[in-house]
N, CA, C and O atoms as a MOPAC input file, in Angstrom:
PM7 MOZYME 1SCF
protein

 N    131.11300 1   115.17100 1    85.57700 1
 C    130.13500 1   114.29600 1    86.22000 1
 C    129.79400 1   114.84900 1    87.60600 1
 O    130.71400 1   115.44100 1    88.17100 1
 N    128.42500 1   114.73700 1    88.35300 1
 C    128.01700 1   115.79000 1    89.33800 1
 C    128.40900 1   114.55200 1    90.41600 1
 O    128.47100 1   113.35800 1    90.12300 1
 N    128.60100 1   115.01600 1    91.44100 1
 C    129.40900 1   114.35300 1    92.87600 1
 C    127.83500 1   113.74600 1    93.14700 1
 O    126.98900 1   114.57900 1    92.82200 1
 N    127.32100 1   112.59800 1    93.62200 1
 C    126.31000 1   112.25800 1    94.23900 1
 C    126.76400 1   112.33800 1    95.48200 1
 O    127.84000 1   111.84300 1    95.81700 1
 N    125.71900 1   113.18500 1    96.54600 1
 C    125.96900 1   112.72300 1    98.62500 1
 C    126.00600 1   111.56600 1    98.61200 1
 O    125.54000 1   110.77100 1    97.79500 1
 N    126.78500 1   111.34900 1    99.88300 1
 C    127.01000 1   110.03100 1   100.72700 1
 C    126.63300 1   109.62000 1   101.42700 1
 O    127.08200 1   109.95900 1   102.52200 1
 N    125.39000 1   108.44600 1   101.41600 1
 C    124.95100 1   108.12200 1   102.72200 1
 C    125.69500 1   106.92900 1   103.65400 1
 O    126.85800 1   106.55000 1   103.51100 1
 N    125.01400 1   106.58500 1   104.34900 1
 C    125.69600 1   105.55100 1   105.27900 1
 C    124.74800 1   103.90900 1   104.41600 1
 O    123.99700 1   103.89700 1   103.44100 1
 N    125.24900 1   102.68100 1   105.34900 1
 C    124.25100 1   101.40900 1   104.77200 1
 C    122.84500 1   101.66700 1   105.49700 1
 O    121.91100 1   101.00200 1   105.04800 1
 N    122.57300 1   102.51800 1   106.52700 1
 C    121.11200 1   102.72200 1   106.84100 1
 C    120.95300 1   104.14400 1   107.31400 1
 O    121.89200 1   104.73700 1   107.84600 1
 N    119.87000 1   104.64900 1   107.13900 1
 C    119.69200 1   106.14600 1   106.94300 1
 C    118.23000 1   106.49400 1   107.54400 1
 O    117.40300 1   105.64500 1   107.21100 1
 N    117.73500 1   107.48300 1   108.30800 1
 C    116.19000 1   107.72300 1   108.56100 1
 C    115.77300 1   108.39400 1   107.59900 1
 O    116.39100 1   109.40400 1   107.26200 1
 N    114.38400 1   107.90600 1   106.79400 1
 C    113.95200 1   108.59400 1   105.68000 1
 C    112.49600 1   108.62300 1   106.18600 1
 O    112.11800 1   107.76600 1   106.98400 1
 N    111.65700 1   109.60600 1   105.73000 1
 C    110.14400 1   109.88700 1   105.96400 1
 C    109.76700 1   109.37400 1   104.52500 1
 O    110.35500 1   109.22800 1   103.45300 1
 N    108.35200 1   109.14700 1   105.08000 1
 C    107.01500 1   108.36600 1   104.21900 1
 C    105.99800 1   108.98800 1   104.48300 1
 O    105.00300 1   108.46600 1   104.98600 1
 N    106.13000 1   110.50900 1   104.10200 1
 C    105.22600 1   111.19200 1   103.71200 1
 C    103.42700 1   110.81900 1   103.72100 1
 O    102.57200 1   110.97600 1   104.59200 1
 N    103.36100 1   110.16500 1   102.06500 1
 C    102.42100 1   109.97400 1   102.10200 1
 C    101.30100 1   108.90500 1   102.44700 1
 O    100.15900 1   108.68300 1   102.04600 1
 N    102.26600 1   108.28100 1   103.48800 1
 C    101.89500 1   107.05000 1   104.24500 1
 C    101.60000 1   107.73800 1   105.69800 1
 O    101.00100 1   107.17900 1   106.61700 1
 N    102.16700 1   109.13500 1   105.72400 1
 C    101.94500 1   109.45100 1   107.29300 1
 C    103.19200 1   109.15400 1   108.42600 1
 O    102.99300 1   109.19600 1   109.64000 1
 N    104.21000 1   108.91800 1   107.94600 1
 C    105.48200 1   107.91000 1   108.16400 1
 C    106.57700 1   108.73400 1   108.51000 1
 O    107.57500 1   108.43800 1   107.85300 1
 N    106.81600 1   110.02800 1   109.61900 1
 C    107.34200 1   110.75100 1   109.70900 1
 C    109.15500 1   110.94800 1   109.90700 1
 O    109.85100 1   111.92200 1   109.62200 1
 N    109.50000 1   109.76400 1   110.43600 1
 C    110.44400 1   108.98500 1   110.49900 1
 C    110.29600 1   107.57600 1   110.73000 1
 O    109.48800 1   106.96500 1   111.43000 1
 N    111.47100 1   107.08700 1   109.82000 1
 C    111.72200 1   105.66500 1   110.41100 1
 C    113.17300 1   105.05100 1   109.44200 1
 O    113.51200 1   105.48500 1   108.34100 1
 N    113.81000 1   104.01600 1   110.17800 1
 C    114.98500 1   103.46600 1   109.96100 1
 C    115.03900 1   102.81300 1   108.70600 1
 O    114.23500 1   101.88000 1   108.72000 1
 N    115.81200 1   102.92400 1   107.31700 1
 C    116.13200 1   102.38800 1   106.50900 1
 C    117.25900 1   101.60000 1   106.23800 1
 O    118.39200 1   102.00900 1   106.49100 1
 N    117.01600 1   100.40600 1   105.69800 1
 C    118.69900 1    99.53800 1   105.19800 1
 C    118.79700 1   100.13200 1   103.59000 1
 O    117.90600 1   100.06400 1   102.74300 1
 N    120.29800 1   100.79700 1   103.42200 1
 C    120.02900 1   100.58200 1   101.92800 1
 C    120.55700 1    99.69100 1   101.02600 1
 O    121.59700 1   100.05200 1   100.47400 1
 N    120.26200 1    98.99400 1   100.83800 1
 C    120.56100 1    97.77800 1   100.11800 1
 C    120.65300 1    98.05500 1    98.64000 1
 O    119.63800 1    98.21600 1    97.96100 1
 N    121.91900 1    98.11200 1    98.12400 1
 C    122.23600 1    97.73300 1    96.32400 1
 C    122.50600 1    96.34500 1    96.09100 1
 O    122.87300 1    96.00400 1    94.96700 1
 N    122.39700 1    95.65800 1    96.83500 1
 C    122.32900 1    94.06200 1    96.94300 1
 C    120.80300 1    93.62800 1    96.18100 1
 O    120.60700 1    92.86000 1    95.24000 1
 N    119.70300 1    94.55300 1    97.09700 1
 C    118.46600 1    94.05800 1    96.46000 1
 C    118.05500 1    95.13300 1    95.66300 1
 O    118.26700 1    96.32600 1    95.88000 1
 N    117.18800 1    94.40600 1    94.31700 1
 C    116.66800 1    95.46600 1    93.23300 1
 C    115.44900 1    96.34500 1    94.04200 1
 O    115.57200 1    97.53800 1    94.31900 1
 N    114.24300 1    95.51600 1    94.36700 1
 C    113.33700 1    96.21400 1    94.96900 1
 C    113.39800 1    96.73400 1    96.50100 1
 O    114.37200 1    96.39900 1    97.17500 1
 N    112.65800 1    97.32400 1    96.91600 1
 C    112.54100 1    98.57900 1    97.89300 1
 C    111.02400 1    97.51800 1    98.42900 1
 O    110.16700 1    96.99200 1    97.71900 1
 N    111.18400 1    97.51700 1    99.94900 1
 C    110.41400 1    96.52400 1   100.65500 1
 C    109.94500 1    97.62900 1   101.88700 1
 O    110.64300 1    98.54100 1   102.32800 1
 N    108.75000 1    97.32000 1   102.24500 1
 C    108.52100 1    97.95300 1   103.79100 1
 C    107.53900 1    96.54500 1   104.46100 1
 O    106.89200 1    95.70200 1   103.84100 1
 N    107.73900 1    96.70700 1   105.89500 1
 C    107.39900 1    96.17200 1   106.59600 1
 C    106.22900 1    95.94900 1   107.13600 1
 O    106.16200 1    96.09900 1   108.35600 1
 N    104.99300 1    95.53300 1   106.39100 1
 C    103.59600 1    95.80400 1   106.23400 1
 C    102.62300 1    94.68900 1   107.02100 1
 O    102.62800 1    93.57300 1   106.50100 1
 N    101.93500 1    94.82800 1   108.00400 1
 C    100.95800 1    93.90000 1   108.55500 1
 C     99.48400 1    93.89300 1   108.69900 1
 O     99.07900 1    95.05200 1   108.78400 1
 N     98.55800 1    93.04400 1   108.75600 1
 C     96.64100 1    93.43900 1   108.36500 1
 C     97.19600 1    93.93000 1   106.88800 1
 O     97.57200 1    95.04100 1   107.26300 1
 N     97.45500 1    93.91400 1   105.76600 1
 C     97.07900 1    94.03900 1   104.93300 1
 C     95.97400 1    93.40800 1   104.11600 1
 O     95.88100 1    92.27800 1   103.63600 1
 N     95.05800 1    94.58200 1   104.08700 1
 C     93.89500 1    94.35600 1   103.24100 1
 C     93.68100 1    95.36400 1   101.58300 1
 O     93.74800 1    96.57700 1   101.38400 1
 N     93.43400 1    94.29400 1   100.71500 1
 C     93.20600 1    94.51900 1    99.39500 1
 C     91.60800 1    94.97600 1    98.91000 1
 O     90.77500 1    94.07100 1    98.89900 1
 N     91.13200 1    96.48300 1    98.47600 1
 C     90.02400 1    96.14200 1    98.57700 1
 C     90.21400 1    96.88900 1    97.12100 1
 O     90.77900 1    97.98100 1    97.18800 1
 N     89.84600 1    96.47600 1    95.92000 1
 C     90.08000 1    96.59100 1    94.60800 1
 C     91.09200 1    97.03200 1    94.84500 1
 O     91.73400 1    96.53000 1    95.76700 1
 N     91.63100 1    98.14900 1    94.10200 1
 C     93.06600 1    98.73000 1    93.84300 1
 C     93.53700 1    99.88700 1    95.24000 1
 O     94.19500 1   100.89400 1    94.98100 1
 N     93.18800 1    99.62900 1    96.38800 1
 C     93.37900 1   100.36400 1    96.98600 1
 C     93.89500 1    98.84100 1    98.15200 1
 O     93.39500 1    97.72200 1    98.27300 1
 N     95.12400 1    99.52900 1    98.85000 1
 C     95.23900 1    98.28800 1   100.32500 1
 C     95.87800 1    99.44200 1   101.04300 1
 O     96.63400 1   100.40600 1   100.92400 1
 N     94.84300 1    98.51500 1   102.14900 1
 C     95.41000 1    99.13600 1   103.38200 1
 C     96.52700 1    98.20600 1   104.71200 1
 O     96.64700 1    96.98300 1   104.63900 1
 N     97.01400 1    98.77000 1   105.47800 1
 C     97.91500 1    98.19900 1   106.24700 1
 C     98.41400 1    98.65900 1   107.37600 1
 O     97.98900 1    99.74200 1   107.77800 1
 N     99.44600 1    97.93300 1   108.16000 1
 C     99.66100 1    98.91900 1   109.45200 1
 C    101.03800 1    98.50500 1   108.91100 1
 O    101.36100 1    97.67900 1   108.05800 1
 N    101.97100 1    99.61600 1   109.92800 1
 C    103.70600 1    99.80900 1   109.81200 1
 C    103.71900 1   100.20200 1   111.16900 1
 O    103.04200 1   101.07800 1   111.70700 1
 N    104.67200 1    99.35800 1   111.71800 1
 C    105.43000 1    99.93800 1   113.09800 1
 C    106.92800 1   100.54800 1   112.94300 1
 O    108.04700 1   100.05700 1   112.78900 1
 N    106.34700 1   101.98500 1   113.07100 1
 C    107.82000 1   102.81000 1   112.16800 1
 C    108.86500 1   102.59600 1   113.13800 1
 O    109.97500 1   102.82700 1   112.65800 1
 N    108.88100 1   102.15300 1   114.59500 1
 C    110.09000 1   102.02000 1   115.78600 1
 C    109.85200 1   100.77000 1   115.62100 1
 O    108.73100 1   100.26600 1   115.68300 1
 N    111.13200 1   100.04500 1   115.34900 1
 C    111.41200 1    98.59200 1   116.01300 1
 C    111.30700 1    98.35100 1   116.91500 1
 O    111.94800 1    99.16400 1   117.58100 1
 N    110.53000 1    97.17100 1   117.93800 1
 C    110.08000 1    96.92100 1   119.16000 1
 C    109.50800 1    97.70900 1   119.67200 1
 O    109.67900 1    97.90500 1   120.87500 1
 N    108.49300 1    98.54800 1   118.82300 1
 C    107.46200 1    99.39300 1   119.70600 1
 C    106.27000 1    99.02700 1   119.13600 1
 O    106.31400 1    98.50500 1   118.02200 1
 N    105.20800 1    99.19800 1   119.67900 1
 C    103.69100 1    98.82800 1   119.24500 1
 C    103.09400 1    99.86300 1   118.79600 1
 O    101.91800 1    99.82400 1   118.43400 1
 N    103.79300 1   100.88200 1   118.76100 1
 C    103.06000 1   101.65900 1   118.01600 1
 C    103.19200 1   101.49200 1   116.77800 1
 O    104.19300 1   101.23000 1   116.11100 1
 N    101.76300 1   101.71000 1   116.39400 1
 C    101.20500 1   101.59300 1   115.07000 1
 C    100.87200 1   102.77300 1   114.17500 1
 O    100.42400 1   103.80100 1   114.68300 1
 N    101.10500 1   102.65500 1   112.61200 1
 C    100.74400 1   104.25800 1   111.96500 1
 C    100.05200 1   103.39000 1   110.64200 1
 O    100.76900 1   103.08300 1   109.68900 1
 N     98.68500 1   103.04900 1   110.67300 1
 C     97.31900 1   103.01000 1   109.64200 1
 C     97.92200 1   103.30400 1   108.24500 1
 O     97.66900 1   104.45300 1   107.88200 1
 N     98.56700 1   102.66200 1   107.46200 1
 C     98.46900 1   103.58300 1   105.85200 1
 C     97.49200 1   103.06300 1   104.62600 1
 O     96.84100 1   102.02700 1   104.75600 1
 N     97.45400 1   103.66300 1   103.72400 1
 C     96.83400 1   103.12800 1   102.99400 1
 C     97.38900 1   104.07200 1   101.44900 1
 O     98.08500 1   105.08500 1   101.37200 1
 N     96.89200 1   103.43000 1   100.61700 1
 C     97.57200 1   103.53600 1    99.60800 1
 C     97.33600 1   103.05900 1    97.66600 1
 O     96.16400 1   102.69700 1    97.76400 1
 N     97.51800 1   102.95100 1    96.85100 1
 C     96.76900 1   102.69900 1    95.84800 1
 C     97.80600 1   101.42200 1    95.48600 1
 O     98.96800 1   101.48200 1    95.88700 1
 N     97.41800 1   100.47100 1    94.84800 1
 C     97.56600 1    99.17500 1    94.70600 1
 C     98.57900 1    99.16500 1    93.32600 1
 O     98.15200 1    98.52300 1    92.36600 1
 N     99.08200 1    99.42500 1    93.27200 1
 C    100.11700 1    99.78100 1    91.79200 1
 C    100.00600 1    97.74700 1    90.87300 1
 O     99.48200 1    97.46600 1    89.79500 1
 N    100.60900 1    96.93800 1    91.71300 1
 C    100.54300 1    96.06300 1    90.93900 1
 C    101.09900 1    94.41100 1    91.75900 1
 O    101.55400 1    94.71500 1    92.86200 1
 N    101.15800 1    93.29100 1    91.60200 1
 C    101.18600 1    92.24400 1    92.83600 1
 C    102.50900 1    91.66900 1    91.97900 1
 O    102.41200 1    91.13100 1    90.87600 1
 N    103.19100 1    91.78800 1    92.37200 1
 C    104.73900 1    90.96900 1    92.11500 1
 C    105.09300 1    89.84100 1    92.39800 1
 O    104.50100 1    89.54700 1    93.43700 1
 N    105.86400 1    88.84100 1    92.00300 1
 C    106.62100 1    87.68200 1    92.18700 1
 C    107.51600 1    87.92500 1    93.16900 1
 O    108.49000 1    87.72600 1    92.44200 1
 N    108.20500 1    88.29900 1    94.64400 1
 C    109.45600 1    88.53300 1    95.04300 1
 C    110.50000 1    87.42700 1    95.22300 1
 O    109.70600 1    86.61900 1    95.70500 1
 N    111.24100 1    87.00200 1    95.21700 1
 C    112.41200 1    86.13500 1    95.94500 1
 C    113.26400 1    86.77900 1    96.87800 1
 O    114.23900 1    87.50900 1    96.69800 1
 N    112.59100 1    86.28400 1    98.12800 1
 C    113.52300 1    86.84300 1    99.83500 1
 C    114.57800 1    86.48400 1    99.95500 1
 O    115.03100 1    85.81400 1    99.02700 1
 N    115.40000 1    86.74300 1   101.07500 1
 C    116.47600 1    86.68600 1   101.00300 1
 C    116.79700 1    85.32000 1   101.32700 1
 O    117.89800 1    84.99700 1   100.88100 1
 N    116.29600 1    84.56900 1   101.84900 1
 C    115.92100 1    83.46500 1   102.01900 1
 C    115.94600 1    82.07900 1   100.70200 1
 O    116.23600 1    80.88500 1   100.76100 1
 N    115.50900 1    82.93800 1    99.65300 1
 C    115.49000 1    82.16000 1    98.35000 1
 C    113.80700 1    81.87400 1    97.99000 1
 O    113.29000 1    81.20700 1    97.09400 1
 N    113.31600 1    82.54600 1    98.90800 1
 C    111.68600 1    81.85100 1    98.96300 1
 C    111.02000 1    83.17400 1    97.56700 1
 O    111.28400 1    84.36600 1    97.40800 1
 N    110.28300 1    82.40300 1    96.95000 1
 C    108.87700 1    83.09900 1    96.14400 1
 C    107.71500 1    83.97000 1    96.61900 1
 O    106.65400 1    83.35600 1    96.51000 1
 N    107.59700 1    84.99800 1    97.02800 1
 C    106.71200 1    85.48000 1    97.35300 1
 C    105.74600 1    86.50500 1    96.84600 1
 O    106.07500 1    87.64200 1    96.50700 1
 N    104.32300 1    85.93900 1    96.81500 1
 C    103.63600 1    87.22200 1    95.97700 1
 C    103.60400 1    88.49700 1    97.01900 1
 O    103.44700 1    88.35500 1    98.23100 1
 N    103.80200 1    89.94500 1    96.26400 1
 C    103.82000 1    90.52700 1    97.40400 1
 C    102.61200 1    91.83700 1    96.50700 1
 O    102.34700 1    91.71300 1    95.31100 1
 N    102.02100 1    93.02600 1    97.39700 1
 C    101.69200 1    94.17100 1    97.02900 1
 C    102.45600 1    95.10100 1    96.57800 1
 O    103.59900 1    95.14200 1    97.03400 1
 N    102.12400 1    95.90800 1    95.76200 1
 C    103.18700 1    97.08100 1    95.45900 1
 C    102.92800 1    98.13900 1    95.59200 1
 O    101.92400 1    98.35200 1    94.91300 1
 N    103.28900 1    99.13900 1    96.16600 1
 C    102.54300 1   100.77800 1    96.20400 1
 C    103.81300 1   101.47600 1    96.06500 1
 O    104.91300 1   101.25000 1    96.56900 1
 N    103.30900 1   102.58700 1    95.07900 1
 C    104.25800 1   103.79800 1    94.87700 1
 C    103.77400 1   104.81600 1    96.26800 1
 O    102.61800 1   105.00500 1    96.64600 1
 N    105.05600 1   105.38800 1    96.87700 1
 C    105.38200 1   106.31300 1    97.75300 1
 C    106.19700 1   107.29200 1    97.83100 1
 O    107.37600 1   106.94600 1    97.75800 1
 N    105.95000 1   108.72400 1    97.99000 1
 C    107.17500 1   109.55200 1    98.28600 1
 C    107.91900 1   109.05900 1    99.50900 1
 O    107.50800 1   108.62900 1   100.58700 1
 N    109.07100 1   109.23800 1    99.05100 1
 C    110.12300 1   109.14700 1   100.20400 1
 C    111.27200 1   110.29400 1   100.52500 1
 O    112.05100 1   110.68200 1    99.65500 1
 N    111.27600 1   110.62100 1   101.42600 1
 C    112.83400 1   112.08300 1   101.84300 1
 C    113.66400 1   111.60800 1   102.37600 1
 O    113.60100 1   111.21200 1   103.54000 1
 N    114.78600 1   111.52900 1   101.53100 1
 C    116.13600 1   111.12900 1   102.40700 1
 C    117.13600 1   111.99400 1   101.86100 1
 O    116.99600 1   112.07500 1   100.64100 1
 N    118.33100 1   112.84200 1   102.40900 1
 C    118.97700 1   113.52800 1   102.27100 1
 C    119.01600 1   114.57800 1   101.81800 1
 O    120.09900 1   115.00100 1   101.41400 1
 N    117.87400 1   115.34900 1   101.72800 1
 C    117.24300 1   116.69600 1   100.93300 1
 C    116.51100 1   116.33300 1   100.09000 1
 O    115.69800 1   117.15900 1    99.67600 1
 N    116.51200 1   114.97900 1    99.51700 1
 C    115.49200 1   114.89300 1    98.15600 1
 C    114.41700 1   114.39900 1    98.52800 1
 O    114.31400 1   113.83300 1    99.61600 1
 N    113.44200 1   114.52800 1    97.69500 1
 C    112.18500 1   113.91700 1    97.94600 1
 C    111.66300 1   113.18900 1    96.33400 1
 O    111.67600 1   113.95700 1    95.37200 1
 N    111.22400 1   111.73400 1    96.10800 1
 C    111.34600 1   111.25700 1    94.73700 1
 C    110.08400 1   109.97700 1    95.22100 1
 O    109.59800 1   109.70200 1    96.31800 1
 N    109.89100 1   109.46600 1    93.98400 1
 C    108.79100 1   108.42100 1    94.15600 1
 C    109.38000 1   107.14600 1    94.22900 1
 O    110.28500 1   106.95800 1    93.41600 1
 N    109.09500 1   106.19600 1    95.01100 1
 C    109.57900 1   104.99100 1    94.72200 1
 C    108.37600 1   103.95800 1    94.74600 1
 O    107.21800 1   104.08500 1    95.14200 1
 N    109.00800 1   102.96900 1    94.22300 1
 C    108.00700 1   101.39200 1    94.30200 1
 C    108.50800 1   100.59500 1    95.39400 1
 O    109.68500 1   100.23600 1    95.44400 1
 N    107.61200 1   100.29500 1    96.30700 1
 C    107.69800 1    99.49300 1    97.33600 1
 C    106.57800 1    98.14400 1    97.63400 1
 O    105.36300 1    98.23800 1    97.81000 1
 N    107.48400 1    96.79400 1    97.62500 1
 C    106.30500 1    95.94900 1    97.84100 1
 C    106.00600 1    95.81800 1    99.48500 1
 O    106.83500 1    96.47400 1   100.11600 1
 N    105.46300 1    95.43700 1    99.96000 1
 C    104.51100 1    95.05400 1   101.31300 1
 C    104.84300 1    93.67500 1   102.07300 1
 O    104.04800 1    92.76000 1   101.85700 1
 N    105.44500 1    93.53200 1   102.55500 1
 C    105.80800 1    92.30000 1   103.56700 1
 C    105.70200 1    92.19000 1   104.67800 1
 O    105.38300 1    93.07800 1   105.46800 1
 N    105.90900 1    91.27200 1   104.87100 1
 C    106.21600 1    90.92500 1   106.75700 1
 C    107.75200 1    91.18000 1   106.62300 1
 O    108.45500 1    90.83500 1   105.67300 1
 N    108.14500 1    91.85300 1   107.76200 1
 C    109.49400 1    91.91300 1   108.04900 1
 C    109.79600 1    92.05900 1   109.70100 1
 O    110.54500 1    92.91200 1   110.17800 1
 N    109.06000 1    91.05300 1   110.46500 1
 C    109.26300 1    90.92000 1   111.86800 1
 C    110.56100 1    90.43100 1   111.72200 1
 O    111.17000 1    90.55500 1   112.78400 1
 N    111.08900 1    90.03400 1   111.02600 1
 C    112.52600 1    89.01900 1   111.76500 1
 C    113.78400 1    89.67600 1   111.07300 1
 O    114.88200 1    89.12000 1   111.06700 1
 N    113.51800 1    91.01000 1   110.43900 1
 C    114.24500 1    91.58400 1   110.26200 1
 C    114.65600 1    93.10000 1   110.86200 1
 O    113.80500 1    93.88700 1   111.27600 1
 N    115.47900 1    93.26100 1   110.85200 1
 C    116.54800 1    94.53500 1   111.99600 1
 C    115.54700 1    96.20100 1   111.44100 1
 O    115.25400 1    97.07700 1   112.25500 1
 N    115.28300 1    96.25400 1   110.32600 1
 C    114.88400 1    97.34400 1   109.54300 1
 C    113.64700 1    97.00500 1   109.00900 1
 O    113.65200 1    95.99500 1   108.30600 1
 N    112.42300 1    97.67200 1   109.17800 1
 C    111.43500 1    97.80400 1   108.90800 1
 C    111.40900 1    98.17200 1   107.42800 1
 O    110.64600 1    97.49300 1   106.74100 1
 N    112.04300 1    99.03800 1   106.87500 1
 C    112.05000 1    99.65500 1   105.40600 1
 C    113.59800 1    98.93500 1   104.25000 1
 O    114.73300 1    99.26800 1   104.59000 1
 N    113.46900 1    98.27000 1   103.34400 1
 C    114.58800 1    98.36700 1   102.60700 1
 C    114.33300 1    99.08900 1   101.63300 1
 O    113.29200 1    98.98300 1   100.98400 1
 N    115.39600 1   100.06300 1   101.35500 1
 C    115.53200 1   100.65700 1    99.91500 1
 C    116.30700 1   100.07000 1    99.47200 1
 O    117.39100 1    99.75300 1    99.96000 1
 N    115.57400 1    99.66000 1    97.77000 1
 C    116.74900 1    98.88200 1    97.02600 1
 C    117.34300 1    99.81900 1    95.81000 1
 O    117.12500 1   100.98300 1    95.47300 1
 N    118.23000 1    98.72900 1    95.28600 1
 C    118.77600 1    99.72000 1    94.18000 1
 C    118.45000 1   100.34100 1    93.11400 1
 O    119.21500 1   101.08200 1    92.49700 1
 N    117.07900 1   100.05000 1    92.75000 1
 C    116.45700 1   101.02500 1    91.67700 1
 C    115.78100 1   101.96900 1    92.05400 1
 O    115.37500 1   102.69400 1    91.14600 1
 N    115.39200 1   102.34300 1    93.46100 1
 C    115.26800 1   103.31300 1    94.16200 1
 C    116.17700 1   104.73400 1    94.80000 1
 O    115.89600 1   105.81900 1    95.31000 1
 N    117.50300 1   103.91400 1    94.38700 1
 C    118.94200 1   104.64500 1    95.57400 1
 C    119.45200 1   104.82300 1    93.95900 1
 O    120.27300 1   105.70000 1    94.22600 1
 N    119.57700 1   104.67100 1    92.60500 1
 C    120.29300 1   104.31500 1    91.39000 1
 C    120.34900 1   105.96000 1    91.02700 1
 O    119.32100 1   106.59100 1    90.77900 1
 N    121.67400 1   106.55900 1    91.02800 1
 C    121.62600 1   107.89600 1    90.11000 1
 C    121.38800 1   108.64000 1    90.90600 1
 O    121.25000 1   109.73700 1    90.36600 1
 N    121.15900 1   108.73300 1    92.62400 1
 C    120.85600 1   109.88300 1    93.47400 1
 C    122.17000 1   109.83000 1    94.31000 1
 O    122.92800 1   110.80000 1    94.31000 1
 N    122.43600 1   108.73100 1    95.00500 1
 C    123.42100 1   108.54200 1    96.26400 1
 C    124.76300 1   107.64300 1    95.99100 1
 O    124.92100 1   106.80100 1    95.10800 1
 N    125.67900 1   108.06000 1    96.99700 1
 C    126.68000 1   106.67800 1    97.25300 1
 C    126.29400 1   106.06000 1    98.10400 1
 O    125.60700 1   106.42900 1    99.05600 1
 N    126.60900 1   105.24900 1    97.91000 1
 C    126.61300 1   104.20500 1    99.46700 1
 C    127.81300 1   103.56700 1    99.96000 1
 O    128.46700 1   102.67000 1    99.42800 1
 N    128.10900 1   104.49700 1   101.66900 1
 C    129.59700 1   103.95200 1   102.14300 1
 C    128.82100 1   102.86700 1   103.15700 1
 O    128.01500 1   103.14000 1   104.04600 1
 N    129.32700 1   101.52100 1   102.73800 1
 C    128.60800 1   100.31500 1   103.55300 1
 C    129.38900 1   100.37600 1   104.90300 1
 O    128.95300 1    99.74700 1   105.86700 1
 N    130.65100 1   101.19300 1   105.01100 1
 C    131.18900 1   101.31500 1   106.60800 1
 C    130.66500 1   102.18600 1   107.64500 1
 O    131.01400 1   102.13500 1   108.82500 1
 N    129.48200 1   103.29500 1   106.96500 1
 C    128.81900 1   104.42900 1   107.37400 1
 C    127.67300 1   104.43800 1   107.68500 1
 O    126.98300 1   103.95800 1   106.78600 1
 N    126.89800 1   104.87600 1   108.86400 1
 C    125.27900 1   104.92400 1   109.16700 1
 C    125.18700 1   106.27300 1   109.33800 1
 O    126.07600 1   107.12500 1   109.35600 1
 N    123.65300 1   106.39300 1   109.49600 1
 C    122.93700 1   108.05000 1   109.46200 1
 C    124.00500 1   109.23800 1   108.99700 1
 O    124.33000 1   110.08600 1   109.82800 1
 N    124.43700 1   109.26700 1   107.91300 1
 C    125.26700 1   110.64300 1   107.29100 1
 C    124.07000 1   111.65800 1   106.82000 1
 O    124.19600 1   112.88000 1   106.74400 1
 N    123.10900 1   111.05500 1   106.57600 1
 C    122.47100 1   112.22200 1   105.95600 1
 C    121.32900 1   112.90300 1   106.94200 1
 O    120.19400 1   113.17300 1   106.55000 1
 N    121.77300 1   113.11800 1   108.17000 1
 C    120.87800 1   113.87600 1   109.43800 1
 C    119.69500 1   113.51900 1   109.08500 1
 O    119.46600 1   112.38300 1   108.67000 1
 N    118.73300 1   114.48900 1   109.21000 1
 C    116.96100 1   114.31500 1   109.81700 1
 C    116.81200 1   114.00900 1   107.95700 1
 O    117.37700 1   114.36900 1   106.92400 1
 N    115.57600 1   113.04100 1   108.41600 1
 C    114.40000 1   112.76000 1   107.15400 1
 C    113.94700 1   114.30100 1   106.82500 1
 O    113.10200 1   114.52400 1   105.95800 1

């Protein structure tokens, strides 16, 4: 059986094709789906666009946009129902680079702008939940 790397519970991964050069990830095997932190989202047929503030507590802003994959049911952590957007994205974290599904939220009141969940992290990584940034640069 091949050794999977070890990351830490949060890791800096790039978003490529969002323009997303770095930014802070939680990785969560707690949650199935993979969430980013999305605001102005606008739907215009199958295409939405949005803003991401890749630094926590900074105003800077990075424009993405993206193709509309499909609108989901979520349940937050909270327990709440939420319809959310979905867009497929490359993502780089630890040498690899792979596609994932990510829905679109608000995530002001949370520590991490990006969650990767576990059908995203499933069959690539460990996860040591006592460990942060092991896997150096995005």
């Amino acid at each position: 059986m091949k050794e999977l790397p070890l990351l830490g519970w949060r890791e800096d991964i790039a978003l490529p094709a969002l323009g997303i050069a770095r930014i802070t990830a939680k990785l969560d095997t707690g949650a199935r789906t993979s969430a980013i932190h999305a605001f102005d989202i606008e739907k215009t047929g199958r295409r939405v666009r949005f803003g991401v503030h890749p630094l926590q507590h900074s105003p800077r802003t990075v424009w993405c946009e993206a193709a509309l994959v499909d609108e989901r049911s979520v349940t937050d952590t909270s327990g709440r129902r939420e319809l959310r957007p979905v867009v497929r994205t490359a993502v780089i974290l630890g040498g690899q680079r792979w596609v994932i599904e990510a829905t679109l939220t608000a995530r002001d009141a949370m520590r991490h702008h990006v969650l990767l969940g576990r059908t995203a992290l499933a069959g690539r990584f460990n996860i040591n939940p006592a460990a942060s940034f092991l896997a150096g640069d995005a």
